[in-house]
Residue frames relative to the residue before (quaternion, step in Angstrom):
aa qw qx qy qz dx dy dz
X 1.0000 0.0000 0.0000 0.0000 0.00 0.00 0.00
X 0.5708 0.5933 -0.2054 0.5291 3.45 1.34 -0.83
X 0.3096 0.8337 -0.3291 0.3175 3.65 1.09 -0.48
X 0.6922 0.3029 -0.2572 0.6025 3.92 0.79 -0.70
X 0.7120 0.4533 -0.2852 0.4541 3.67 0.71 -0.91
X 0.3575 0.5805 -0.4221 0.5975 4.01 1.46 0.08
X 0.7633 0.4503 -0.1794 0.4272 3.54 -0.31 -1.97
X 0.6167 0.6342 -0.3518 0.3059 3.90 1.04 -1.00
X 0.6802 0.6222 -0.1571 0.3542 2.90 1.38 -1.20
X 0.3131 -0.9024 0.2002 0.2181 3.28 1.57 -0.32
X 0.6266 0.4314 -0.4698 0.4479 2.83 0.87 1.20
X 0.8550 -0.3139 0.1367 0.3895 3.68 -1.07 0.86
X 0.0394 -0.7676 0.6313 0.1031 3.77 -0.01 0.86
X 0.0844 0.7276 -0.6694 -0.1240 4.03 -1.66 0.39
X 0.4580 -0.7443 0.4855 -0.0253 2.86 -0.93 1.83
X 0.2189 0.7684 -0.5962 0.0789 3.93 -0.53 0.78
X 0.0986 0.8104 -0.5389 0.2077 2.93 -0.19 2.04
X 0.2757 0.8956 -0.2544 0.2390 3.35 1.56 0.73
X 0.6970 -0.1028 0.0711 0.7061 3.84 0.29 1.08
X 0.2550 0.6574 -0.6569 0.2670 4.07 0.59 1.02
X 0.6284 -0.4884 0.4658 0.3868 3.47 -1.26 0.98
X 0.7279 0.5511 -0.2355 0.3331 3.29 0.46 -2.39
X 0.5379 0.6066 -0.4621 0.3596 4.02 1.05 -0.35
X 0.8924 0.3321 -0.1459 0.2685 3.86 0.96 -1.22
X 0.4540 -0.7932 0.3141 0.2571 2.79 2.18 0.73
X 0.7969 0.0302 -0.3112 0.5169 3.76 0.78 0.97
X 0.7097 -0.5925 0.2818 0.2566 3.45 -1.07 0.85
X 0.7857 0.2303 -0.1971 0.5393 4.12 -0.75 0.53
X 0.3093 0.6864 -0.5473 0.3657 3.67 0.59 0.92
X 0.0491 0.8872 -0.4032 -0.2187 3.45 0.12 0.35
X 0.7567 -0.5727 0.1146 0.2936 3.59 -1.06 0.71
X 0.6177 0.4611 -0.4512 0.4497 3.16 1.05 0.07
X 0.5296 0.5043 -0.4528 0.5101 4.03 1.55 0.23
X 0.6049 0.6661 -0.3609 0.2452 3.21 0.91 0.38
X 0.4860 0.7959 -0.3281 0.1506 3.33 1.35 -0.43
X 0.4344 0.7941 -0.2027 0.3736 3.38 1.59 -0.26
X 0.7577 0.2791 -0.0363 0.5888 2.76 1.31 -1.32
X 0.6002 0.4895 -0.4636 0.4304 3.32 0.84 -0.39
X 0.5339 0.5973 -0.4981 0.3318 3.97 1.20 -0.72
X 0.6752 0.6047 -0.2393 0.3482 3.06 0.70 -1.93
X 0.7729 0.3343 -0.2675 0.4683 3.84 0.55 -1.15
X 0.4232 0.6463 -0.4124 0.4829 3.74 1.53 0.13
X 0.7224 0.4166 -0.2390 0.4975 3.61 0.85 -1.08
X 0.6733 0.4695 -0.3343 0.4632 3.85 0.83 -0.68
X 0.7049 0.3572 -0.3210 0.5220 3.59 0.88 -0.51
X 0.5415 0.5861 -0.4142 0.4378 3.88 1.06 0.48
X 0.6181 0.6128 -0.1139 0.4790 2.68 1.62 -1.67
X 0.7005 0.4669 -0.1460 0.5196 3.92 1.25 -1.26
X 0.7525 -0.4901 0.2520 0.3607 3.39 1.35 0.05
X 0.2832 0.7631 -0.4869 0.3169 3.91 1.77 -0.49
X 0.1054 -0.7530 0.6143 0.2112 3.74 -0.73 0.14
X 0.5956 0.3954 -0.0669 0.6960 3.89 1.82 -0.47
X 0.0227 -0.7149 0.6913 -0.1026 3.14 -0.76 1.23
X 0.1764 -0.8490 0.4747 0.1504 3.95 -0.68 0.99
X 0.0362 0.9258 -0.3762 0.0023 3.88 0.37 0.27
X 0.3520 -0.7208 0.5391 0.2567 3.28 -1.29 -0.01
X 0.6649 0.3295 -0.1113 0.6610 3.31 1.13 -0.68
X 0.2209 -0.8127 0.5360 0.0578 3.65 0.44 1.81
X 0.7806 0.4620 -0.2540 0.3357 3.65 0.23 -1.71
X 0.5218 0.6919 -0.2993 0.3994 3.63 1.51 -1.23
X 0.8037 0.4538 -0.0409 0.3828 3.34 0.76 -1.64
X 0.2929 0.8552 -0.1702 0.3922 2.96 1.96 -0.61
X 0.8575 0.2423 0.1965 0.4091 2.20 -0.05 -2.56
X 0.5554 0.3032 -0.4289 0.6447 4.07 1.40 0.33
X 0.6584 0.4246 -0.5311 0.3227 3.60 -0.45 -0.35
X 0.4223 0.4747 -0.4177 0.6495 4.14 1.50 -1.13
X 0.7507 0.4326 -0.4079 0.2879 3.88 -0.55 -0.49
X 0.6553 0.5353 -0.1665 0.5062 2.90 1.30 -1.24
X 0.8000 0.1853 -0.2588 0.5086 3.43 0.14 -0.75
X 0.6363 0.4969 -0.5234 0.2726 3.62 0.67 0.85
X 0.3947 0.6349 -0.4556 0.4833 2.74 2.11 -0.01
X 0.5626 0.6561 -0.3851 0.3236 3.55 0.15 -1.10
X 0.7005 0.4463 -0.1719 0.5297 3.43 0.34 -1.94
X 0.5289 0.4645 -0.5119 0.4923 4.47 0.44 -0.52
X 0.7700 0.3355 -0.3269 0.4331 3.80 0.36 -1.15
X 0.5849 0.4500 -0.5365 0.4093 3.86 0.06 -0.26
């Protein structure tokens, strides 16, 4: 949550929020059911300023955050 106030500081932030438990908010999910969320919290910490993004699922994450941050650039 703290994530913009990290990035403020100005210097290189690396995010590794890949397959974290704490992403699906209830217990025994296991990590490969996780990929959903790891995309989604990949794009907010791109979106919040991360300049490093660590992952497991390279191409997946890849290929929403490019989605994402071409969405982004249509609205400005």
């Amino acid at each position: 949550q703290q994530l913009p106030r990290l990035v403020d500081l100005g210097y290189p932030v690396l995010v590794g929020l890949s397959r974290k438990s704490m992403l699906v908010g209830q217990p025994g999910v296991p990590p490969r059911e996780r990929l959903g969320a790891s995309l989604a919290a990949a794009c907010w910490a791109v979106q919040a300023g991360a300049h490093i993004l660590r992952v497991h699922d390279v191409a997946e994450t890849r290929q929403a955050v490019d989605l994402w941050m071409d969405t982004l650039a249509v609205e400005e």
